[in-house]
SESEMI-455416 format. One line per 4 residues: number of its first residue (from 1); for each residue z, y, x of C-alpha. Coordinates in Angstrom, 3 decimals, decimal comma. Example, Ala and Ser with C-alpha at 12.3 -4.5 7.8 and 13.67 -1.06 7.14 Angstrom:
! SESEMI-455416
1) 7,800/-4,500/12,300 | 7,140/-1,060/13,670 $
//
This chain:
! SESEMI-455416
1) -65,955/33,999/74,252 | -67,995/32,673/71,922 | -71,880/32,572/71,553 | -73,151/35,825/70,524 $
5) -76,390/36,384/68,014 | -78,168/39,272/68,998 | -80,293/41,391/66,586 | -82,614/43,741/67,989 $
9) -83,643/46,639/65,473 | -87,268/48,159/66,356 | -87,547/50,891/63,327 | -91,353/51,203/63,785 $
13) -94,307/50,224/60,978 | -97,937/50,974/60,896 | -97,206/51,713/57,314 | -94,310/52,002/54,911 $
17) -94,318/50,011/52,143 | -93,266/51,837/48,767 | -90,382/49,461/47,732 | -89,029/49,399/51,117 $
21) -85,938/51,146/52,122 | -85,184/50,045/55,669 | -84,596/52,364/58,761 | -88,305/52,032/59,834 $
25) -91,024/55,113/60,580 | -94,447/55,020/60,620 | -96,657/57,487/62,594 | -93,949/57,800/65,235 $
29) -96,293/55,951/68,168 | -95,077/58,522/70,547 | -91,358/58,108/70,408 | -91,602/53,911/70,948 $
33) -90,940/54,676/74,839 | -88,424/56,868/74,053 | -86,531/54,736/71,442 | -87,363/51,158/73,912 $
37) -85,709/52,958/76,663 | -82,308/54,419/74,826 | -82,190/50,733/73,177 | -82,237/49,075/76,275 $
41) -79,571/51,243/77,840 | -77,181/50,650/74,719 | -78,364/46,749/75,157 | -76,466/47,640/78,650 $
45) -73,587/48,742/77,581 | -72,719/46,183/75,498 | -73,335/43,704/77,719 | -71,129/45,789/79,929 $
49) -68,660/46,166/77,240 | -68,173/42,812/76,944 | -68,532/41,149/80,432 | -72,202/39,614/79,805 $
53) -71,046/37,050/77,440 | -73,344/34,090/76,154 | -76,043/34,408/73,889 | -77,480/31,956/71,691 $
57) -80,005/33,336/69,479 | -82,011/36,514/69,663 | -83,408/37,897/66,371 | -86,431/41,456/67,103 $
61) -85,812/42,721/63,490 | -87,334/45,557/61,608 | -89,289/47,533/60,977 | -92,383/45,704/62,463 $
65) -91,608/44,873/66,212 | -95,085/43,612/66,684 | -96,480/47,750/66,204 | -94,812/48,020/70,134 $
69) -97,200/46,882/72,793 | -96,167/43,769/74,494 | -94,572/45,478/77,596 | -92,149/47,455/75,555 $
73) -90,815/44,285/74,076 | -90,396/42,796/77,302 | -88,173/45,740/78,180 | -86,197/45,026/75,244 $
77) -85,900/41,425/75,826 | -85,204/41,720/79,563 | -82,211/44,081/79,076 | -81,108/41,465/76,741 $
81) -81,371/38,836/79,569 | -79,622/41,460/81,866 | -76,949/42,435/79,931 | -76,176/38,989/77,823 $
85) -76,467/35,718/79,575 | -78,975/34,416/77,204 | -79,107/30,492/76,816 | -82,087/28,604/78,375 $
89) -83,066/26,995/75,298 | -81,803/30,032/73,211 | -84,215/31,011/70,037 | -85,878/33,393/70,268 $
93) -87,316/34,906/66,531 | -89,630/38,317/66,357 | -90,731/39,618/63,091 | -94,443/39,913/62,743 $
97) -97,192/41,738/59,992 | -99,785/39,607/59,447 | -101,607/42,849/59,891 | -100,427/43,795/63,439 $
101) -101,163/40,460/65,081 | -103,657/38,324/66,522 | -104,308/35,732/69,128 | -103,484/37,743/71,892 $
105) -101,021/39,611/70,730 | -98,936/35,743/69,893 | -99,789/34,791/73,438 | -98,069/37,546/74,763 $
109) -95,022/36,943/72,467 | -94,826/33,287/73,806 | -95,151/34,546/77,300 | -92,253/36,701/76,779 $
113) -90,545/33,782/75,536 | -90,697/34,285/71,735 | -90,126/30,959/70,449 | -89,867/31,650/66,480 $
117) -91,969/34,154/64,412 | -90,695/35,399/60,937 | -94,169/36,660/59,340 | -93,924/38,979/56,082 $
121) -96,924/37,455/53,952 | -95,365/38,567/50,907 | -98,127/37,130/48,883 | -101,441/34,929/48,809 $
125) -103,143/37,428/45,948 | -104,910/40,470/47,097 | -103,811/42,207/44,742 | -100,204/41,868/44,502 $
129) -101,150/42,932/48,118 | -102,424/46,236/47,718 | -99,284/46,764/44,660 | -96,810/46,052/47,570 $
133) -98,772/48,484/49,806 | -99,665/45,542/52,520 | -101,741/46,164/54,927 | -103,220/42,784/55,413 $
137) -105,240/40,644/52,865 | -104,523/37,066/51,919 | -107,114/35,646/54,342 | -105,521/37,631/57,003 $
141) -102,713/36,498/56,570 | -103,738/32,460/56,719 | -105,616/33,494/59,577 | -102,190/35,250/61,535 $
145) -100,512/32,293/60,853 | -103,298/29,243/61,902 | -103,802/32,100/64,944 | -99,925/31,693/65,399 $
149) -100,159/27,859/65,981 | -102,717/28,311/68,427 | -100,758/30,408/70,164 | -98,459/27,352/70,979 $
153) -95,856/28,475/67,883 | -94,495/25,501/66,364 | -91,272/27,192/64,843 | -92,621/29,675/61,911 $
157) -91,272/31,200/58,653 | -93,206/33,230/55,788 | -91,631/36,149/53,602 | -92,471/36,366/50,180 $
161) -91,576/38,321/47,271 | -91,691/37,740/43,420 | -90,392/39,500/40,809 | -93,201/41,724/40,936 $
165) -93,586/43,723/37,142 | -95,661/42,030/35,313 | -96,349/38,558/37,651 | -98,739/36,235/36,965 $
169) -96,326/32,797/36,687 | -99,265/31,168/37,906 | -100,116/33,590/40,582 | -97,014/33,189/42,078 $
173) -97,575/29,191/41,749 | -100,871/30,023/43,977 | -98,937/31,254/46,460 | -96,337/29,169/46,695 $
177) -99,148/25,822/47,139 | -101,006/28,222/49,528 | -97,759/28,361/51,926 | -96,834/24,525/51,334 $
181) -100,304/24,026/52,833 | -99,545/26,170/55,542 | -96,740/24,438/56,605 | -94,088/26,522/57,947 $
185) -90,912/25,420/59,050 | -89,428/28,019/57,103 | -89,493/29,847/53,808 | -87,868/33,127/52,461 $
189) -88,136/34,403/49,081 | -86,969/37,408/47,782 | -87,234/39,167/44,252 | -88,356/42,790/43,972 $
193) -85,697/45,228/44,153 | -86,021/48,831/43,424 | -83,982/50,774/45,556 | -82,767/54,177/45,137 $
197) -84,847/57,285/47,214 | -87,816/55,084/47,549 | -91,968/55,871/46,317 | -91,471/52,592/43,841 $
201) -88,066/54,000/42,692 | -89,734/57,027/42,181 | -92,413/55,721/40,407 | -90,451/53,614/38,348 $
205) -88,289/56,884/37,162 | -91,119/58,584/35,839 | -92,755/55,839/34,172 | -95,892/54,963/36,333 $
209) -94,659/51,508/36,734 | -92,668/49,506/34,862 | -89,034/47,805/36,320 | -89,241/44,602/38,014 $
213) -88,028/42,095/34,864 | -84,709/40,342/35,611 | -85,643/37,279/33,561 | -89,256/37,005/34,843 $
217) -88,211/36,705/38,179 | -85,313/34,245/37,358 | -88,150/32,154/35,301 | -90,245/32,294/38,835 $
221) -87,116/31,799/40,920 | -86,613/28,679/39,253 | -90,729/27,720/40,018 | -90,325/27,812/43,439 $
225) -87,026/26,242/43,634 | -88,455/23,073/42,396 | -91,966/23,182/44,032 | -90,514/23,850/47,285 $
229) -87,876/20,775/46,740 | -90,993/18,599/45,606 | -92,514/19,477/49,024 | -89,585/18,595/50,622 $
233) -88,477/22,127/51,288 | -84,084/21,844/51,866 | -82,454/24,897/50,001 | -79,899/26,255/52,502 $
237) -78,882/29,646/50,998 | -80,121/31,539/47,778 | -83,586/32,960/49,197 | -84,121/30,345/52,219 $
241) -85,799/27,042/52,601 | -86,209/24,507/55,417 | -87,822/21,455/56,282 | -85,583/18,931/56,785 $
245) -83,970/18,921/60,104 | -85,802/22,771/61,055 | -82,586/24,999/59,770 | -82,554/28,092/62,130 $
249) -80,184/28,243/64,862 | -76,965/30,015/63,691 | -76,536/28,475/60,650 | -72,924/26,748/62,085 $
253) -72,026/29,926/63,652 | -72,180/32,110/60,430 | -69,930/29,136/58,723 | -67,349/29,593/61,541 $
257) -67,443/33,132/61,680 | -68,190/33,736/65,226 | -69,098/37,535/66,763 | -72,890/38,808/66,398 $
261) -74,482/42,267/68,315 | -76,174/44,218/66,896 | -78,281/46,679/68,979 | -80,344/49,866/67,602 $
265) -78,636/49,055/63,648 | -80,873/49,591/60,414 | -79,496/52,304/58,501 | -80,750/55,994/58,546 $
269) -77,819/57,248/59,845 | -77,702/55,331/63,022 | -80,673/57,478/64,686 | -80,526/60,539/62,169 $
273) -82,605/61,328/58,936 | -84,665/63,211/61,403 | -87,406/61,061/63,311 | -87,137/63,257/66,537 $
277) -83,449/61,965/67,039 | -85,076/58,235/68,210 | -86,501/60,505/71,460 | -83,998/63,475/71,564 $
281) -80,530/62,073/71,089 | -80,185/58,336/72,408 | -76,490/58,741/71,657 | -77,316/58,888/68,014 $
285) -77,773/54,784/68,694 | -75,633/54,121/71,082 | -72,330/52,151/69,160 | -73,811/48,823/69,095 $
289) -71,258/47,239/67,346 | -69,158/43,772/67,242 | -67,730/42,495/64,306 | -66,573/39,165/62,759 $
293) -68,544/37,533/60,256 | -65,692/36,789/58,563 | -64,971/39,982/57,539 | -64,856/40,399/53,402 $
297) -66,937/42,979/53,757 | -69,617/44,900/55,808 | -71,459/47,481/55,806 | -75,752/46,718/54,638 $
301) -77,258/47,350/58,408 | -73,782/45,006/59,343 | -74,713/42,485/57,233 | -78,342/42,613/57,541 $
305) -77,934/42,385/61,469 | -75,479/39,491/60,962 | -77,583/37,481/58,942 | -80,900/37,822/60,473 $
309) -79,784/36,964/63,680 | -77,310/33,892/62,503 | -80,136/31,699/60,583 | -79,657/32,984/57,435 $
313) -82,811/33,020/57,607 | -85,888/33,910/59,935 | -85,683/37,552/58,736 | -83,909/36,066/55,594 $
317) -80,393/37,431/54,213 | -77,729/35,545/53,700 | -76,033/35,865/50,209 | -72,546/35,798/51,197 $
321) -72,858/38,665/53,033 | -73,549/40,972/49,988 | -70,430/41,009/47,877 | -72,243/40,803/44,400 $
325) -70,941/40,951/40,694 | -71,887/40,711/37,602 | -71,860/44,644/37,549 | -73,286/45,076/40,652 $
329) -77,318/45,424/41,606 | -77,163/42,462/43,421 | -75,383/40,885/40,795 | -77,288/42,107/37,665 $
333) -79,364/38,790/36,932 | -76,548/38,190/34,284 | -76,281/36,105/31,718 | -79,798/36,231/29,752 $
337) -81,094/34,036/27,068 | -78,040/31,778/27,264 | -78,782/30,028/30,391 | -78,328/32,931/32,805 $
341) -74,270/32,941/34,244 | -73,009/36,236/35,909 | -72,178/34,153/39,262 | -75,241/32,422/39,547 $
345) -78,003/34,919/39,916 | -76,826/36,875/43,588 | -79,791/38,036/44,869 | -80,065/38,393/48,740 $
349) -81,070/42,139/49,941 | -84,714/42,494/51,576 $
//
């Protein structure tokens, strides 16, 4: 059998952001052991399932992982070990908010043998910040990150997003010389989406805030594609950047459709609308599922799992996994001002 990707879904924040519409909870500190200890047994059964095959990569999605305390992620990990047989040099990645770490907290990453951090900055402006509902500041999040090399991490990507209504062009240049200063081995960029059932959708429906503009965050997407390529940045898929030679590991296994896990899965439905199903009904979680990644199509927590796991990206989406058109949401950055073609604005989900 091929190498498997596994993705790891911890559904936990210390806050939810208003434009976010993943399967996370925040306030739910109680049910981590709970939810650690059904996700380990369905990390089991998989392995189980499928006769501990290999593992190459390991991707702790979210969510926040880092909101767990250290030994619950060890759990995680070392049913992982148990139930896959997990390559010596395999990487790695756990998702971190700049607002949830600090020295000690990387330390104990690395000595669970987190390789690869995937940190959501999001922005270098305080107050796009407190707009995205963030709970860390810009110095924070410089700090988290020169904390993270400390630490001994020499494999790091930043999340931003642009897009925002209203964006300062130059803000967002700000941020993107801020992250080039930084660094990382990775970048992922996304552009504001508002998605149905959350507070920003809400807001945007009765007119407190204005919709993200389609062509303001095409005239920004096209910024950062050439500041990052003057940096020497390698554009790898529509939101993702590399330094040359420091694509995640993956990459070539997407391409030749090989299987990925996916344990815990972020949708609602896979634990329940109701937060007491994490604690009260394991079961609720329990079909980790395997599927090709050459399937034409998936389902959102499918592809989401797939693609954070298979170096799409360090928590970055891979476009090709989203089936877009030019009628579609992910599809809608259309033809605009004559230089805008249907195709060419696909817009990874985050």
């Amino acid at each position: 059998m091929h190498p498997l990707a596994l993705y790891v879904h911890i559904p936990f924040c210390a806050a939810r952001c208003p434009y976010c519409d993943f399967n996370t909870y925040a306030g739910l500190e109680a049910q981590f052991e709970p939810y650690v200890a059904a996700l380990a047994e369905e990390i089991h059964q998989a392995g189980a399932r499928l006769d501990r095959p290999p593992a190459r990569t390991i991707f702790i999605g979210g969510g926040t992982p880092t909101v767990l305390p250290p030994d619950l992620l060890a759990r995680a990990l070392a049913a992982c070990r148990e139930a896959f047989a997990v390559a010596a040099d395999a990487e790695i990645t756990s998702e971190a908010n700049p607002g949830t770490v600090d020295q000690v907290r990387f330390a104990a990453l690395r000595e669970l043998g987190v390789n690869r951090l995937s940190m959501g900055v999001q922005s270098f402006d305080d107050a796009e910040l407190r707009w995205l509902g963030r709970i860390h500041t810009a110095a924070e999040a410089v700090a988290a990150f020169r904390a993270a090399r400390r630490a001994g991490f020499a494999n790091i990507n930043l999340d931003f997003i642009f897009g925002l209504p209203g964006q300062n062009p130059a803000t967002w240049m700000r941020t993107l010389a801020q992250a080039i200063d930084l660094g990382p081995e990775h970048l992922s960029l996304y552009s504001l989406i508002v998605e149905d059932g959350t507070p920003l959708a809400d807001q945007v429906r009765r007119g407190a805030i204005a919709e993200p503009d389609d062509d303001l965050a095409a005239d920004l997407y096209e910024m950062a594609c050439k500041t990052l390529a003057d940096a020497g940045y390698v554009q790898y898929e529509i939101s993702n950047w590399a330094r040359a030679g420091q694509g995640a590991k993956g990459k070539g296994q997407e391409a030749r459709g090989r299987e990925q896990e996916a344990g815990g899965r972020n949708q609602p439905s896979a634990i329940s609308h109701q937060p007491s199903a994490i604690s009260h009904q394991p079961s609720a979680i329990s079909a980790v599922t395997t599927w090709s990644t050459g399937a034409t199509s998936r389902t959102w927590a499918s592809a989401r799992a797939h693609t954070a796991s298979t170096g799409a990206g360090a928590g970055g989406t891979c476009a090709g996994c989203v089936p877009t058109s030019s009628g579609s949401p992910r599809g809608r950055r259309r033809k605009r001002r004559g230089r805008r073609s249907a195709g060419r604005w696909r817009w990874a989900r985050r």
